[in-house]
SERO-4910 file (N, C-alpha, C, O; in steps of 0.05 Angstrom, whole numbers):
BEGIN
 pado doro    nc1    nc2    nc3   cac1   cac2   cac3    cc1    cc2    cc3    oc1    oc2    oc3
  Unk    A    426   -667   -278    419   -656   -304    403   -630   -301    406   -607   -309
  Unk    A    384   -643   -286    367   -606   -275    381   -584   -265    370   -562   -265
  Unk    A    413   -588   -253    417   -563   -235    431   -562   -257    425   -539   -263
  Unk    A    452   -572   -280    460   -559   -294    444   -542   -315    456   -523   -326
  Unk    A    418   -547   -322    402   -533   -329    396   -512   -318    397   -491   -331
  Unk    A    389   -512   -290    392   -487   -271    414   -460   -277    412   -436   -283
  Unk    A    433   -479   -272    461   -460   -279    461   -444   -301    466   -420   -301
  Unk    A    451   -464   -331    448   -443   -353    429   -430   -357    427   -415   -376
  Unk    A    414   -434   -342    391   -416   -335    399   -378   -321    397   -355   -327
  Unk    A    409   -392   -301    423   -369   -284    443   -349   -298    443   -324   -297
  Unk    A    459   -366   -309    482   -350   -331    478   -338   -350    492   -320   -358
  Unk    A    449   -351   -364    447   -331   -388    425   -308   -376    428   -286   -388
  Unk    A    411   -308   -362    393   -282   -342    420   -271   -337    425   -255   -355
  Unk    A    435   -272   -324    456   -251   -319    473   -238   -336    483   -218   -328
  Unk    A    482   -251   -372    484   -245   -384    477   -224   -404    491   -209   -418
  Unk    A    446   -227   -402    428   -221   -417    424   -187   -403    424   -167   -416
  Unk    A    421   -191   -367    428   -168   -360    460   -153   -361    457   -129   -363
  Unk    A    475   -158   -360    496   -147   -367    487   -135   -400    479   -112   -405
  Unk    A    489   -151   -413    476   -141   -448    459   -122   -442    465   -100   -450
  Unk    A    434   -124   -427    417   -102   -422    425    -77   -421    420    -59   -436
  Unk    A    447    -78   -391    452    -56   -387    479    -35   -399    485    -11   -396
  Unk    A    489    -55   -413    509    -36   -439    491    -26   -453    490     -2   -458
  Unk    A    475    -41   -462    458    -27   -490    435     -4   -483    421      9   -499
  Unk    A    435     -1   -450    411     13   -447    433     43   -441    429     63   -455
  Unk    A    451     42   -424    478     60   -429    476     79   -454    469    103   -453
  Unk    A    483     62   -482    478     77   -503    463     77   -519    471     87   -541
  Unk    A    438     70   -518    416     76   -539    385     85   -514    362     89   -521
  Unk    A    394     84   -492    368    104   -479    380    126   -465    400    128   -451
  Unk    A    356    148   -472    361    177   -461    366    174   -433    368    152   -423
  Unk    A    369    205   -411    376    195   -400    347    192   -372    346    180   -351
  Unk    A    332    205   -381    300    209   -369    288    176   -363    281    169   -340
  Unk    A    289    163   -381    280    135   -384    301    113   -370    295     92   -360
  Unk    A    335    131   -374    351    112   -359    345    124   -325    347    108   -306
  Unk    A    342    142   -323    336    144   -286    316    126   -279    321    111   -259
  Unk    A    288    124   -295    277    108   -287    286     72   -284    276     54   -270
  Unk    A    303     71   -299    315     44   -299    324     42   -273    315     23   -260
  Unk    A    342     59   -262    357     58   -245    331     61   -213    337     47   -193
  Unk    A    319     69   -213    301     65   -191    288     39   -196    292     21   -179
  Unk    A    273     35   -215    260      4   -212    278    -14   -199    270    -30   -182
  Unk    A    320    -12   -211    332    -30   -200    333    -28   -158    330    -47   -143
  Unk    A    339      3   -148    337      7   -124    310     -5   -118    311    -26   -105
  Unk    A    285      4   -124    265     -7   -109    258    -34   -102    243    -42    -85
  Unk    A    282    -55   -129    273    -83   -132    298    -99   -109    301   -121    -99
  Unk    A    312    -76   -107    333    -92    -83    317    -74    -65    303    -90    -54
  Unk    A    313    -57    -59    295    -50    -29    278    -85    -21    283   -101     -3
  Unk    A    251    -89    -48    231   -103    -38    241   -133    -35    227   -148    -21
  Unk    A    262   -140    -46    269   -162    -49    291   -168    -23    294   -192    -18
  Unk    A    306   -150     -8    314   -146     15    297   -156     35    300   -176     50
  Unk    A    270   -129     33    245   -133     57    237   -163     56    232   -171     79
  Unk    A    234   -182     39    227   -205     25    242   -230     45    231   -252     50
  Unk    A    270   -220     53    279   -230     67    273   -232     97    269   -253    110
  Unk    A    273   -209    105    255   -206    134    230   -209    134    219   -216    155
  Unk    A    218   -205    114    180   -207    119    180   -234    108    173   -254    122
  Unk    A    186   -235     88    172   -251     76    183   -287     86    168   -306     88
  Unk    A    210   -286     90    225   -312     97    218   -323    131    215   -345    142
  Unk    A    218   -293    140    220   -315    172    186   -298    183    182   -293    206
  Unk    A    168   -292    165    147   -278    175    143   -254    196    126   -254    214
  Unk    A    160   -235    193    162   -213    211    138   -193    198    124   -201    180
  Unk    A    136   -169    209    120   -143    196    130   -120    194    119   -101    204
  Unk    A    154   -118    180    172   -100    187    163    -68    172    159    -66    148
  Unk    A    162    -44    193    154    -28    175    181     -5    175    176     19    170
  Unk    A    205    -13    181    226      1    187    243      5    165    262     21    169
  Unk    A    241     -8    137    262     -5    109    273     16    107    297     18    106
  Unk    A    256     35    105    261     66     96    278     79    119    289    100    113
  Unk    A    280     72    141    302     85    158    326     60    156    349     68    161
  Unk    A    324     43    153    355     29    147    363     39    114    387     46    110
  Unk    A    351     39     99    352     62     78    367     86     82    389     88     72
  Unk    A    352    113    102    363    131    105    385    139    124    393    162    128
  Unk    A    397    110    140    420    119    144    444    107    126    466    117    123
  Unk    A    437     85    114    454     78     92    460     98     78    483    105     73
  Unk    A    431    116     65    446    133     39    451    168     55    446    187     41
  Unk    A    460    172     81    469    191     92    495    179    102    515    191     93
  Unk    A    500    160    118    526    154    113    546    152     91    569    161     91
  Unk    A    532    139     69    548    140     40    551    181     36    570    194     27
  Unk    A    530    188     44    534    218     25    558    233     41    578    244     32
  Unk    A    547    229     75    563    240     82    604    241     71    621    258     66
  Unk    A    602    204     72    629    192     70    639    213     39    660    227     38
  Unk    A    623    211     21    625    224      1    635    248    -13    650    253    -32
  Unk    A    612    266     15    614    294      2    648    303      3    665    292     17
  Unk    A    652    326    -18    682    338    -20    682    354      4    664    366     16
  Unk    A    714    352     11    721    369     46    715    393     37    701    407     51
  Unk    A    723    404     17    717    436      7    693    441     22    692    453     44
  Unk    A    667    428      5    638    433     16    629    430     45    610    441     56
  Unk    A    648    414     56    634    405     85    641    422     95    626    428    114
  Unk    A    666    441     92    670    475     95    652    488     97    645    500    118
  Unk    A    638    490     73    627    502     75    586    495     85    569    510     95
  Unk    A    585    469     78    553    468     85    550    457    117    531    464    131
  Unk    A    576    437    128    578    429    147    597    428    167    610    407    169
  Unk    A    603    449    186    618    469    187    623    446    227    643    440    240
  Unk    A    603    444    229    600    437    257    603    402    258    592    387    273
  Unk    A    618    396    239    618    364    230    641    356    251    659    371    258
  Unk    A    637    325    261    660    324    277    691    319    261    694    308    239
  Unk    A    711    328    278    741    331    265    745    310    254    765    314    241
  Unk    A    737    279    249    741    265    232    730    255    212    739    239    195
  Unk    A    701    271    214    682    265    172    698    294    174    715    295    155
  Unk    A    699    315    187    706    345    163    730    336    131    731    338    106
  Unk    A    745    323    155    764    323    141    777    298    116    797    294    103
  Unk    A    745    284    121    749    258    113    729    260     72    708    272     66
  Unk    A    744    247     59    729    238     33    742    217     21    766    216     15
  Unk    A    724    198     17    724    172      8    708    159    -17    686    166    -24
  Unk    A    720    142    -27    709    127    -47    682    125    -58    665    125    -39
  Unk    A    671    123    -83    640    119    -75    635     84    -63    613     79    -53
  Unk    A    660     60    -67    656     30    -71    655     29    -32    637     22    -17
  Unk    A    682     40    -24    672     36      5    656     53     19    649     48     42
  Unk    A    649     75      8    629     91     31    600     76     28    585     76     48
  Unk    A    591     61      1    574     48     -6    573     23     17    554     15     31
  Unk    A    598     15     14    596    -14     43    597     -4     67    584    -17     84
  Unk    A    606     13     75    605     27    105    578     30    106    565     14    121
  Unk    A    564     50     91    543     49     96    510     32     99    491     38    114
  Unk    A    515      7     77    507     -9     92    508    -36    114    491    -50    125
  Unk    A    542    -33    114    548    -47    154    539    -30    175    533    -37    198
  Unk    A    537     -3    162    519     19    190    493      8    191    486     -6    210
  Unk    A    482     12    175    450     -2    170    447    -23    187    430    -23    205
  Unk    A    466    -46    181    459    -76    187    470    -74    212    465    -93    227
  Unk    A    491    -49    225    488    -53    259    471    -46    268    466    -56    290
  Unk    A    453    -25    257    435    -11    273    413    -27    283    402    -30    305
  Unk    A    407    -44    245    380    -64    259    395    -87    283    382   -101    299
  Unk    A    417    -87    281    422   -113    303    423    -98    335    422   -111    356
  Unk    A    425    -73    333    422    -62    363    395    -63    368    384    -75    387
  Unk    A    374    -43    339    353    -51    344    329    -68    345    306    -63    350
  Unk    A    347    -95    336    331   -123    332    332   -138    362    315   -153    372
  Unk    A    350   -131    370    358   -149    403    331   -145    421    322   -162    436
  Unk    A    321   -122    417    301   -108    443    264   -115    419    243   -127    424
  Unk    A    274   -102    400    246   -104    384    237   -130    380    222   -140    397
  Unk    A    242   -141    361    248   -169    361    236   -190    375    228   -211    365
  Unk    A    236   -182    399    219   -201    425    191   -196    420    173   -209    432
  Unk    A    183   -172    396    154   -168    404    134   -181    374    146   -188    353
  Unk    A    116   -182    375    109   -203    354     74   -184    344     61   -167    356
  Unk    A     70   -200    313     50   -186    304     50   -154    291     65   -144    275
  Unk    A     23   -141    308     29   -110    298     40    -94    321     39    -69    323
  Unk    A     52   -112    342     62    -86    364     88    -90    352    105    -76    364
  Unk    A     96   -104    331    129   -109    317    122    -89    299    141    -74    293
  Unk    A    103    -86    291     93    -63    254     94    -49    276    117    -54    284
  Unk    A     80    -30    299     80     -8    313    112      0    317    120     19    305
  Unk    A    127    -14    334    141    -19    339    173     -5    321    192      8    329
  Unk    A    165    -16    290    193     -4    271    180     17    261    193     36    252
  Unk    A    149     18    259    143     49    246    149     66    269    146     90    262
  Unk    A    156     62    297    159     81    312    191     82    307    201    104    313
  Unk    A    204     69    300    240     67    294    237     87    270    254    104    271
  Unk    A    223     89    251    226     98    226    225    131    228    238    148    215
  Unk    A    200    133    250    199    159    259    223    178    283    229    201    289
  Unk    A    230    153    289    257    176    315    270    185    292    273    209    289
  Unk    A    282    160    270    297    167    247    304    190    228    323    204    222
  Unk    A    273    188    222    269    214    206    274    239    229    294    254    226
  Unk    A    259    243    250    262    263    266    289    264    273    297    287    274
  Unk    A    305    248    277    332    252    291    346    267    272    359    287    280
  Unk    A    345    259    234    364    264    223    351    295    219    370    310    215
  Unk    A    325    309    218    316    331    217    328    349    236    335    371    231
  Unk    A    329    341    252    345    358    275    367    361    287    373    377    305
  Unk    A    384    334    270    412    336    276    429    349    249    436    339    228
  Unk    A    432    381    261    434    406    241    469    400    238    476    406    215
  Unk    A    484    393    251    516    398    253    516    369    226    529    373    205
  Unk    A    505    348    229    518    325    210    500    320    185    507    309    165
  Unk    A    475    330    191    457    325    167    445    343    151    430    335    133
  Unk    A    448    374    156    433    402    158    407    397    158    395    407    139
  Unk    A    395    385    174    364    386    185    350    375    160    356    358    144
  Unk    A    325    397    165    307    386    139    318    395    110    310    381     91
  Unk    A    342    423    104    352    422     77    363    396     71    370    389     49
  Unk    A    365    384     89    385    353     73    414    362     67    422    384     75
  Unk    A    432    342     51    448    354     33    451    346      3    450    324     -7
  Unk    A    455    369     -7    449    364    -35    471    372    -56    488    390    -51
  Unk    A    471    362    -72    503    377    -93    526    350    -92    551    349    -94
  Unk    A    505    326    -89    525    300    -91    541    294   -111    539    308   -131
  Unk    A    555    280   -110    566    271   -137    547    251   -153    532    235   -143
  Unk    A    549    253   -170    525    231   -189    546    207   -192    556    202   -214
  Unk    A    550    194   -170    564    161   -172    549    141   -185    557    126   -203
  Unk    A    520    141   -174    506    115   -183    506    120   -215    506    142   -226
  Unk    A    506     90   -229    497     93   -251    481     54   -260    478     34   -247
  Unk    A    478     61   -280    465     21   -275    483      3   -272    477    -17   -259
  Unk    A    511      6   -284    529    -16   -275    530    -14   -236    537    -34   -224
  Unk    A    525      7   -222    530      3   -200    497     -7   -190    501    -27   -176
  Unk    A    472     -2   -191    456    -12   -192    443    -42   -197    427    -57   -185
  Unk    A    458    -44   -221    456    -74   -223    473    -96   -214    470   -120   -214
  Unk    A    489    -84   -208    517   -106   -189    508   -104   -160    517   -120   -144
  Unk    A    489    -86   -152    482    -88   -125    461   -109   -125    465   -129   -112
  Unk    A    431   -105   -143    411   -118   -153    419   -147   -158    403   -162   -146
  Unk    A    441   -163   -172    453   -181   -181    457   -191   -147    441   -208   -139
  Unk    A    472   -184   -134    486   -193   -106    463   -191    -90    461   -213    -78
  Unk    A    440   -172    -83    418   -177    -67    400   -205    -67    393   -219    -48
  Unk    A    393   -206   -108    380   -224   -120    399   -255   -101    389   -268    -82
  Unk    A    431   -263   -116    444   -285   -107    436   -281    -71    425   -298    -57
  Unk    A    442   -268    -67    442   -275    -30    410   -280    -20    405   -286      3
  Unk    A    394   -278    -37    374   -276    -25    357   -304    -36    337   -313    -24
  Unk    A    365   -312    -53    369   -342    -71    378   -369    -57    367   -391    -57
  Unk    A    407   -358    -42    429   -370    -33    415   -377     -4    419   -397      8
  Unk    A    397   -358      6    390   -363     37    368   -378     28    368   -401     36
  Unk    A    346   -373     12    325   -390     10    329   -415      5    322   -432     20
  Unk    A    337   -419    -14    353   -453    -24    376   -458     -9    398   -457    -20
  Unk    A    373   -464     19    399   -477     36    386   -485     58    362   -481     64
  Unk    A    404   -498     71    392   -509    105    383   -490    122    362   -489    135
  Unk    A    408   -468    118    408   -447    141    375   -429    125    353   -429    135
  Unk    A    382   -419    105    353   -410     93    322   -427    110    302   -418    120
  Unk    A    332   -448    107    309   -465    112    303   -460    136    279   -461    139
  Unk    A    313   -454    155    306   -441    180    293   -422    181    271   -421    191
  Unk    A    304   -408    173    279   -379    169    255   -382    159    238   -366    166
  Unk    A    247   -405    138    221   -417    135    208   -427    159    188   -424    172
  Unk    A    228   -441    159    217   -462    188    200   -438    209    176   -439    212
  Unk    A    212   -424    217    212   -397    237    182   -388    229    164   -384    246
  Unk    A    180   -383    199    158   -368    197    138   -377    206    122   -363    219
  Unk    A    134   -419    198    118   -433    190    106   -444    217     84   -455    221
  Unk    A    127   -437    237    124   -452    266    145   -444    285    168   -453    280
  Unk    A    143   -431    303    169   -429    320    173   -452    342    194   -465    345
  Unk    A    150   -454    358    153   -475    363    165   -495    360    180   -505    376
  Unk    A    160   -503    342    171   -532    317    196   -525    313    214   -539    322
  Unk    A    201   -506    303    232   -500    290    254   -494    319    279   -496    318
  Unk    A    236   -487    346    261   -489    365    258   -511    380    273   -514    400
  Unk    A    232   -539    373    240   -564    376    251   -580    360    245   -604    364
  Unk    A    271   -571    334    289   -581    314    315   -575    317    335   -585    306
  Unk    A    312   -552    342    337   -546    353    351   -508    346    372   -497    352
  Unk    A    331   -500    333    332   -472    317    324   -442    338    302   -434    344
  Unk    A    341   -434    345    336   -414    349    325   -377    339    335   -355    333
  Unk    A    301   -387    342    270   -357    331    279   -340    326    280   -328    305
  Unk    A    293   -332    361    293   -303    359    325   -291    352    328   -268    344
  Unk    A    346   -310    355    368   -305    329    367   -301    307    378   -282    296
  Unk    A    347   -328    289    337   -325    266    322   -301    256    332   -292    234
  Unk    A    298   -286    267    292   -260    264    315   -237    261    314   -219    244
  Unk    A    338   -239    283    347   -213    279    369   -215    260    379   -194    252
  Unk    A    380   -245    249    402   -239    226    380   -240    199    391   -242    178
  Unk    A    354   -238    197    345   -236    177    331   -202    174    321   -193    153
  Unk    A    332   -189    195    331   -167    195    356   -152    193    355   -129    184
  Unk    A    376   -161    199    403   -150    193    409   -147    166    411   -125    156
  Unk    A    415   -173    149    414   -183    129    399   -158    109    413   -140     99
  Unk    A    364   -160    107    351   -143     98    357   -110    101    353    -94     83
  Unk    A    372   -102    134    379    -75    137    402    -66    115    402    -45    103
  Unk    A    421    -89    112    450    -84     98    437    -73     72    440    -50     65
  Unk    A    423    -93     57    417    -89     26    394    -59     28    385    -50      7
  Unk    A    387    -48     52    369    -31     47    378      0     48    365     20     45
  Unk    A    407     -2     55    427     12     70    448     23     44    458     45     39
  Unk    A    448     -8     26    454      2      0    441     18    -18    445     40    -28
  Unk    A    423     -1    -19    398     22    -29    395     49    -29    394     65    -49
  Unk    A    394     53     -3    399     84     12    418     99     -7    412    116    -23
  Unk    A    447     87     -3    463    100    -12    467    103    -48    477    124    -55
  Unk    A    462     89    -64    450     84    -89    429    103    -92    432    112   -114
  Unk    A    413    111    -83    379    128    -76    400    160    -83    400    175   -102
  Unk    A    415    161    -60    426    189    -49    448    206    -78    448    230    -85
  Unk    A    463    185    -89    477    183   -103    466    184   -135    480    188   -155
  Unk    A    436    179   -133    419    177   -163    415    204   -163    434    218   -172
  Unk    A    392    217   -153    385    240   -149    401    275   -142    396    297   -150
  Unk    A    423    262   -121    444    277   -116    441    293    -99    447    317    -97
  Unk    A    428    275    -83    410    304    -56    396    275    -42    385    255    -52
  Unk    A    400    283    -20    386    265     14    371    279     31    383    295     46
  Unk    A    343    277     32    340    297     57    315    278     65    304    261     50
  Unk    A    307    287     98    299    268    112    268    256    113    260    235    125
  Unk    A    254    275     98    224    269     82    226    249     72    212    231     81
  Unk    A    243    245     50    241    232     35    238    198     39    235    183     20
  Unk    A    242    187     75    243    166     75    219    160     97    224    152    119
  Unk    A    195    164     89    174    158     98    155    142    101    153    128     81
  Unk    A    134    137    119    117    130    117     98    111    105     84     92    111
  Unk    A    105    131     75     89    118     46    110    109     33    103     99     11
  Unk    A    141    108     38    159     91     17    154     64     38    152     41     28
  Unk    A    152     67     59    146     46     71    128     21     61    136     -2     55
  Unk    A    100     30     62     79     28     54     83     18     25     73     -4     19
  Unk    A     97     34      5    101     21    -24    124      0    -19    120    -21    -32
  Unk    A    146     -1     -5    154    -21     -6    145    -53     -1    149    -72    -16
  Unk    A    126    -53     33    115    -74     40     98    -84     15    102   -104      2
  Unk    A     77    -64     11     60    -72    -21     72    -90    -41     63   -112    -47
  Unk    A     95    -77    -52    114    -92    -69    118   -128    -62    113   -145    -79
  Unk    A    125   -132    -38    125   -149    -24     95   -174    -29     91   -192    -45
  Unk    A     80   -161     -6     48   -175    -10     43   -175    -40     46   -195    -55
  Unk    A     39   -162    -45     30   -164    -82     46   -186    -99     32   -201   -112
  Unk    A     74   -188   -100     93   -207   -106     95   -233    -95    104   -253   -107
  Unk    A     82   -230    -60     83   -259    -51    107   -258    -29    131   -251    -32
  Unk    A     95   -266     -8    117   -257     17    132   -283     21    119   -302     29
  Unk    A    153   -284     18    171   -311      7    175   -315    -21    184   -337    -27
  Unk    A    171   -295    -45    182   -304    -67    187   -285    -77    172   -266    -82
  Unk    A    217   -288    -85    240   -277   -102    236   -267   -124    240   -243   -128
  Unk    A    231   -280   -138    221   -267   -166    196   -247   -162    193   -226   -175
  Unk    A    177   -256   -142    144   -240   -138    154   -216   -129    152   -198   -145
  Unk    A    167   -211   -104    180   -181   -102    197   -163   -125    198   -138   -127
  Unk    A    208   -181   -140    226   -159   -163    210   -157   -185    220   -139   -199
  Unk    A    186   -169   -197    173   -157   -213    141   -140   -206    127   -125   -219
  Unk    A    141   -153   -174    121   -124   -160    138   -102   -163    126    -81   -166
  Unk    A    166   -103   -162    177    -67   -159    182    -62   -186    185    -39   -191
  Unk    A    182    -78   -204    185    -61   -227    160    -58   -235    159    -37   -248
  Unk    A    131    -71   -234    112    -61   -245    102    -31   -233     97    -13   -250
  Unk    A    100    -25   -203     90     -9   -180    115     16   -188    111     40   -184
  Unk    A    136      5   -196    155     32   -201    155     52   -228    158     77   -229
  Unk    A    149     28   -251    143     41   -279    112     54   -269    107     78   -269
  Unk    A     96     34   -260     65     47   -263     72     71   -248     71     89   -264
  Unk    A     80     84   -217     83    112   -211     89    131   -231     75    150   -240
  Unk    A    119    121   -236    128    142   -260    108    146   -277    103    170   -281
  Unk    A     91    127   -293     72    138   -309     45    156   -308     30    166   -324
  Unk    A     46    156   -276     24    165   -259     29    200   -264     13    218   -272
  Unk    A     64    200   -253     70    221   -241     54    245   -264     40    264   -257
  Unk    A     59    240   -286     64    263   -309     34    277   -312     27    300   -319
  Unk    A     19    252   -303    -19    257   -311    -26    282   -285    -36    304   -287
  Unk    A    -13    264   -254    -15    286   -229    -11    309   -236    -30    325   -233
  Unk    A     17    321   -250     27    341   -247      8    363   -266      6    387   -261
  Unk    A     -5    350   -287    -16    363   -314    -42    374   -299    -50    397   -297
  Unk    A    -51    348   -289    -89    361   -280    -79    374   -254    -97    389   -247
  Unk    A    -56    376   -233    -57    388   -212    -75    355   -187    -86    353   -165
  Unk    A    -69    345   -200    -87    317   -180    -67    297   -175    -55    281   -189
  Unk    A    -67    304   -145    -31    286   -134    -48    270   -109    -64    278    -92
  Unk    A    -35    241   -117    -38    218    -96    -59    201   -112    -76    187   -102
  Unk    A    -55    206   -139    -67    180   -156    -54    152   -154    -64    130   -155
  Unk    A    -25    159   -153    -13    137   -151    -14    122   -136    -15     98   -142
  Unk    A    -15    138    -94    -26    115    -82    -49    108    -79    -54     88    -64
  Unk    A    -71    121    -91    -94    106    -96    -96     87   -111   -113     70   -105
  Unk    A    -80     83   -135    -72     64   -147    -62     37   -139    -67     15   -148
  Unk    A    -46     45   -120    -23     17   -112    -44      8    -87    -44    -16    -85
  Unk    A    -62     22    -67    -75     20    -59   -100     -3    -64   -109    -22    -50
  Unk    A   -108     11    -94   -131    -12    -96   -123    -30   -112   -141    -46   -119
  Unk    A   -101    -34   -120    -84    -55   -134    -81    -87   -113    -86   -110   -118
  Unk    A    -67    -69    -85    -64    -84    -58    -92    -93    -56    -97   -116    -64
  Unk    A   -110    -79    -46   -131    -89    -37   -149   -118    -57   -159   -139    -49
  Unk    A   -145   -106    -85   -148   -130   -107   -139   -157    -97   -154   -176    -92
  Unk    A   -104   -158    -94    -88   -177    -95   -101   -200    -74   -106   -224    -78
  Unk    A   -105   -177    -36   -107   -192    -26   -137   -207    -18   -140   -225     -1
  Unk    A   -159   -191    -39   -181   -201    -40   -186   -230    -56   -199   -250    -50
  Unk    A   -167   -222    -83   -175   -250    -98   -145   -277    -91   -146   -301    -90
  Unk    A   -126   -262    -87    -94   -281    -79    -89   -277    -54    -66   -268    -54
  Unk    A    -95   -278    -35    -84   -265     -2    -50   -276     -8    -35   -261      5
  Unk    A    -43   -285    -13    -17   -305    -11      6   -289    -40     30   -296    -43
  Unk    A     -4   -275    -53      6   -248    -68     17   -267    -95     17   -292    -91
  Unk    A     23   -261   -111     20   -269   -145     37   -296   -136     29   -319   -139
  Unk    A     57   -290   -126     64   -317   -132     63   -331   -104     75   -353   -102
  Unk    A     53   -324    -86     53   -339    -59     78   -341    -52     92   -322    -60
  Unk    A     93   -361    -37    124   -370    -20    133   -383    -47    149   -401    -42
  Unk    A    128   -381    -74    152   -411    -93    159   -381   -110    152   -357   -106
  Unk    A    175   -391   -127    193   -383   -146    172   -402   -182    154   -419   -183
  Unk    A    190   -387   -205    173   -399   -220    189   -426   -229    214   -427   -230
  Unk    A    175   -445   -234    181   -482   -238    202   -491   -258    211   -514   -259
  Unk    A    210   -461   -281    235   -463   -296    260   -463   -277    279   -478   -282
  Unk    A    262   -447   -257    277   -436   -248    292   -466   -216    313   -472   -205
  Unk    A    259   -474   -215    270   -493   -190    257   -519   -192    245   -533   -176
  Unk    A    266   -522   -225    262   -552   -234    282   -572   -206    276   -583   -184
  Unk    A    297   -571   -214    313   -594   -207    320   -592   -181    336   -610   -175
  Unk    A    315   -573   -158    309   -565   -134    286   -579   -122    288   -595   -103
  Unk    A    265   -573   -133    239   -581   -130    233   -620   -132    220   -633   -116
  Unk    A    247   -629   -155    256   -659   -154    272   -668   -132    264   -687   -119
  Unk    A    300   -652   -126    315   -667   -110    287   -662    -84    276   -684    -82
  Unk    A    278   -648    -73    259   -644    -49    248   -658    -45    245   -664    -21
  Unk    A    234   -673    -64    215   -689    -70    227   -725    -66    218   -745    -56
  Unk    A    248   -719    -80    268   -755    -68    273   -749    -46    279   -769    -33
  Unk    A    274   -733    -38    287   -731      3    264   -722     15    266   -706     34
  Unk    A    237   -731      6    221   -729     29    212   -701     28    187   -697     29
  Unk    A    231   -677     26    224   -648     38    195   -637     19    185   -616     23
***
């Protein structure tokens, strides 16, 4: 009785977003709809990370480069051959000549993502704590540096710009929709349950028969794919990619998103990114007026520091809210778990 409750639970939230996002289509400008459209990228960014940090307890500070090759692959796949004439001249003989879809350059680009972390999960991976955070913020940085200086496929620090404007919220929210289910689908399952297990104890979980350091790298894979989308969604909003832009401090606001929301819960990451994403935007306009920039991360800053002074365990800790995993939470409870 509870999971069919569940179900209509689930159906009408997805409904309701579908309704959302027709009606926001034609009755919001289009200033207020960009912002829509980033809260949805940021909420599949943090809810991605959520999977690697938050599920099997990693410290991952690498998002923003599985990000920026997702949404440079997509642009590349993208751009018109005319232009690569002319902006990217030294491109090898098979992107010159190549333009593709926005639906598959979107998936290419994040299976690029989700190989990269699995090349770079094999070696990293083994290392634990903050030499793992040292570790991907040093991945994040070859990243950025690589794509700054690799002038023939990316034009350095101009980026490339003059995209097509593909993204719009139906593509946003069908990504957001599929991040949200997969990320649902792993937490509420056996195999999910592993990656708890992992966080909670490794030990324990590879005397249950579970293998750690597998589990780590398909949940960093996993997280790379959806961040890869992102990327390419990001590149495709704005209409311009360049290699600043995936730094440091998106880093930094993403993990935040994360802790603040609760590292293991689903819902706590997607309404940390929509609060942390509206509150910037509202930030931005005050910066620009007085000439006073980096209010915002002083903001998200002492927001974090708040959370983890009075909640260390972030709004909603590891659960989901008790409408949502009524009858989950019962069956657990007759089987012991």
């Amino acid at each position: 009785m509870n999971s069919d409750r569940n179900r209509r639970i689930f159906i009408f939230l997805f409904l309701f977003g579908i309704g959302f996002v027709a009606l926001a289509r034609l009755a919001i400008d289009s200033y207020v709809l960009s912002i829509i459209n980033f809260v949805g990228i940021y909420a599949i960014l943090a809810v991605s990370l959520n999977i690697t940090n938050g599920f099997t307890g990693l410290f991952s500070l690498g998002h923003p480069a599985f990000m920026a090759i997702g949404g440079y692959v997509t642009a590349i796949l993208t751009f018109p051959i005319e232009r690569k004439a002319m902006f990217l001249p030294d491109l090898p003989v098979g992107l010159s000549s190549l333009e593709v879809g926005f639906f598959p350059a979107l998936v290419v680009g994040a299976v690029s993502a989700g190989l990269v972390a699995l090349l770079i999960g094999l070696p990293v991976l083994r290392l634990k704590g903050h030499y793992l955070a040292v570790a991907t913020m040093g991945f994040l940085i070859i990243v950025q540096v690589l794509f700054t200086n690799w002038d023939s496929v990316t034009r350095g620090p101009l980026g490339l710009n003059g995209l097509k404007s593909h993204t719009n919220l139906w593509w946003v929210y069908g990504c957001l929709v599929l991040t949200l289910y997969v990320s649902w689908k792993i937490k509420f399952s056996s195999y999910g349950r592993g990656f708890l297990a992992v966080r909670e104890n490794e030990t324990a979980a590879q005397c249950l028969g579970l293998n750690p350091f597998r589990t780590k790298v398909m949940a960093l894979v996993i997280g790379a794919f959806f961040a890869g989308a992102a990327g390419g969604l990001w590149a495709h909003l704005i209409t311009a990619i360049t290699p600043k832009a995936f730094s440091l401090i998106m880093a930094f606001h993403i993990v935040v998103m994360v802790v603040v929301g609760g590292t293991g819960s689903i819902v706590g990451s997607f309404l940390a990114a929509v609060f942390f994403t509206v509150a910037t935007e509202m930030i931005q306009p005050f910066e620009e007026s007085f000439e006073i920039y980096g209010v915002g991360e002083i903001v998200i800053s002492f927001v974090l520091i708040l959370i983890l002074f009075f909640r260390p365990a972030g709004l909603f800790g590891n659960k989901e809210p008790g409408f949502l995993t009524a009858g989950r939470d019962s069956r657990e409870k007759r089987s012991g778990g």
